[in-house]
DOZADREN-731600 format. One record per residue: residue in one letter; x negated, y, z of N, C-alpha, C in turn. Coordinates in pm, whole numbers, plus 50000, padded with zeros to 5 digits. Layout:
# DOZADREN-731600
aXYZXYZXYZ
...
//
This chain:
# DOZADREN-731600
x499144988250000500005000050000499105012450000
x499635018949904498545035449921498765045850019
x497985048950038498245061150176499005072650134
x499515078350047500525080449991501895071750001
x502315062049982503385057250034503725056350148
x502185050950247502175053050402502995065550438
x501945075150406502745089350469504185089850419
x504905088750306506145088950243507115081450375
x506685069150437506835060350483507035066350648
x506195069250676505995078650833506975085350840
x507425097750682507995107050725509575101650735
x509925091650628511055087050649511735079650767
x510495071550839510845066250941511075078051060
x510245092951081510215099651140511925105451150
x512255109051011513445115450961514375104851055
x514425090751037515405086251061515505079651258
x514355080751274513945083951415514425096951527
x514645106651400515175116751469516745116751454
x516795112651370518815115451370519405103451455
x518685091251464518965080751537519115087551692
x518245096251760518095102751877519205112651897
x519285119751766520685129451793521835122151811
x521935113651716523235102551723523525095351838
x522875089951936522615081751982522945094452126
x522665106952111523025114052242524095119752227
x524605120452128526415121552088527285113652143
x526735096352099527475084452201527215087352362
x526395095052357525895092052538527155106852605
x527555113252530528155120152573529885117252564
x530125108252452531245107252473531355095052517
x530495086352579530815078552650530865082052790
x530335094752823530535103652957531695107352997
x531835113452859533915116852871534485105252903
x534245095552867534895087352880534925073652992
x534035080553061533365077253209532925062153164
x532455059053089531855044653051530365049453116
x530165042753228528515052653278527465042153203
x527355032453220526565021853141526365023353017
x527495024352966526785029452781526565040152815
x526505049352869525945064152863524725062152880
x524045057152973522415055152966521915044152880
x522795034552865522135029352759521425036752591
x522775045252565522475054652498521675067952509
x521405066252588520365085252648518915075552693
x518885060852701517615055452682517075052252537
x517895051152475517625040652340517355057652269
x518165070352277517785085252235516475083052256
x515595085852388514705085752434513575074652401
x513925065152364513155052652290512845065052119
x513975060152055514225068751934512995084551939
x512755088551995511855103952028510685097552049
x510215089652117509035084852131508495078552004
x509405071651916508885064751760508945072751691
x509905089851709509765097051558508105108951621
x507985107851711506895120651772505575108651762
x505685095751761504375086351713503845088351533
x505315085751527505185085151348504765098151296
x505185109651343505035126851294503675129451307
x503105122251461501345121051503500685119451415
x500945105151358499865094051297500165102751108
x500845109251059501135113350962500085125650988
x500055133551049499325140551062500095153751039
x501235154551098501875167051067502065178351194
x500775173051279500895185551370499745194251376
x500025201351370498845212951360498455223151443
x497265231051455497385240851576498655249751617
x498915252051707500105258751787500035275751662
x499315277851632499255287651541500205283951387
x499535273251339499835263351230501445263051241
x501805253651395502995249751405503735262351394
x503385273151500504365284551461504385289351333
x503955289951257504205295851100505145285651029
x504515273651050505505262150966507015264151058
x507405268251132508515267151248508885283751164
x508655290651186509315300951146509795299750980
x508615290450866509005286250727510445282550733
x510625267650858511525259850801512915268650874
x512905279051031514035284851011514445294750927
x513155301650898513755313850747514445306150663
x513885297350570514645285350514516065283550522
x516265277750645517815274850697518465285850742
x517975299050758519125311250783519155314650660
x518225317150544518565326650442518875314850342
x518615301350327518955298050218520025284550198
x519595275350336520425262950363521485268850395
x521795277750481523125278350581524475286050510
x523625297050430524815303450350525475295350243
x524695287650162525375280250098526315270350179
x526135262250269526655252950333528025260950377
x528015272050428529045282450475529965284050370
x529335288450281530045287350130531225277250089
x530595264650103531225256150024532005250050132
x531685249950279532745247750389534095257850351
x533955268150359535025278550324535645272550196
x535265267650092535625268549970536935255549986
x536225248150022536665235450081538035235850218
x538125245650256538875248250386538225242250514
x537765239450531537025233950631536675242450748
x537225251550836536805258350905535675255950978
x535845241651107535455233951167534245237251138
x533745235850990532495229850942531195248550921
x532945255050905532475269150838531605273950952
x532185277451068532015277451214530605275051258
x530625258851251529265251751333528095257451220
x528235255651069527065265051022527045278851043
x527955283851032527435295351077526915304951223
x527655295151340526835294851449525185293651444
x525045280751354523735276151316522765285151235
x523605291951168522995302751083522525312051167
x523455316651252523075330751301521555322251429
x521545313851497521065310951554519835309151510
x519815303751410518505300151333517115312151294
x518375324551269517735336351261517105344651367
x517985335951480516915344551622515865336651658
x515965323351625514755312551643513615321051547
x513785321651445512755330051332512235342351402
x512915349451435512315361651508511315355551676
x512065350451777511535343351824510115336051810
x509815330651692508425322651682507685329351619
x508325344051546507195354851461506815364051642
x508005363251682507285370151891506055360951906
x505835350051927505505342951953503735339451903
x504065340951814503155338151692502155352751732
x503125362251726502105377251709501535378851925
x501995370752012501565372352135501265361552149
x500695351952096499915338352199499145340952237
x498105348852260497205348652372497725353252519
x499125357052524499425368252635499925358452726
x499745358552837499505347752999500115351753056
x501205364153022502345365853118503375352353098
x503855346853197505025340153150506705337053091
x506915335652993508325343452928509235333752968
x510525333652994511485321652994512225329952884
x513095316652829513995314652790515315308752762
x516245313352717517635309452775518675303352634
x518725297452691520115284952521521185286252564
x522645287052465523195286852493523855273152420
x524125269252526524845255152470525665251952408
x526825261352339527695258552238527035260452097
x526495273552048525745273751906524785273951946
x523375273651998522275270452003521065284751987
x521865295852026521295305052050520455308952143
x519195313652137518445315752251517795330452220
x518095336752394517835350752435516365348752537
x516325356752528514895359952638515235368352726
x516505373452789517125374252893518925367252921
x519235364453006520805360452978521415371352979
x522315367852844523185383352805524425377852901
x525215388852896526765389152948527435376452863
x527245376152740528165361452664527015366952557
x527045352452488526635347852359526915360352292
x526185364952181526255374252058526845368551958
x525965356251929526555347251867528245341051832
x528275330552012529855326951976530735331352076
x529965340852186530905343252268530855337552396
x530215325652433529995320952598529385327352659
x530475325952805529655333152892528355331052924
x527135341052973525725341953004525565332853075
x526215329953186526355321453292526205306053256
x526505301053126526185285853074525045283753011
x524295294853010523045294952912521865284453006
x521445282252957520555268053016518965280052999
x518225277253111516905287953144515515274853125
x514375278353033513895272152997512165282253041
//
């Protein structure tokens, strides 16, 4: 096999390593709702299995790079998804009627665009040793660097924002 297919190979297994982990903490949550406690950790272990094989495979591919590196490629792939994945996707949700769908991208959209600003902060202060937190908000995935009164984004209160 050529090392070229290898890597082809890494990244796919990586790709599918990671959605297996998202998927897999979707079940763990609605098996919460649904007070099944046993499949809930079964599932938030097997997530956690799943993260350990796609962050081996991403290693051995060689796709991590200095924290400099990573922030530039991190700000590529959200410019990417605010200015070019998300509007279309928004698009054709609307076109389609799909609110539901219109919604979660465009939560995602707007979010994506503060992540971008975020890692160009980031990027232009890494040497600075003060320590910054930061704050998510758990319905669209927005993150502030102080907790606002509610989301800008979708509207939750400050108060659910998760401090990181």
């Amino acid at each position: 096999m050529s090392k070229d297919k290898t890597l082809e190979n890494l990244m796919e297994a990586f790709a599918g390593e990671s959605q297996a982990n998202r998927k897999y903490l979707a079940y763990a949550k609605q098996a919460e709702k649904e007070g099944k406690l046993n499949a809930e950790k079964l599932f938030r272990a097997a997530a956690d299995a799943e993260t350990l094989h796609a962050l081996k495979e991403f290693e051995v591919a060689g796709k991590i790079g200095s924290t400099t590196d990573n922030l530039k490629d991190a700000i590529a792939g959200e410019t990417h998804e605010y200015k070019e994945m998300y509007p279309e996707f928004v698009k054709e949700a609307e076109a389609a009627g799909n609110k539901a769908a219109a919604m979660a991208f465009t939560f995602a959209m707007k979010a994506e665009e503060v992540h971008a600003k975020l890692y160009k902060e980031a990027l232009e202060s890494l040497d600075q040793t003060e320590e910054v937190f930061y704050y998510l908000c758990p319905v669209c995935g927005n993150i502030e660097k102080a907790v606002p009164e509610k989301c800008p984004i979708c509207g939750v209160p400050g108060s659910k924002f998760i401090k990181y």
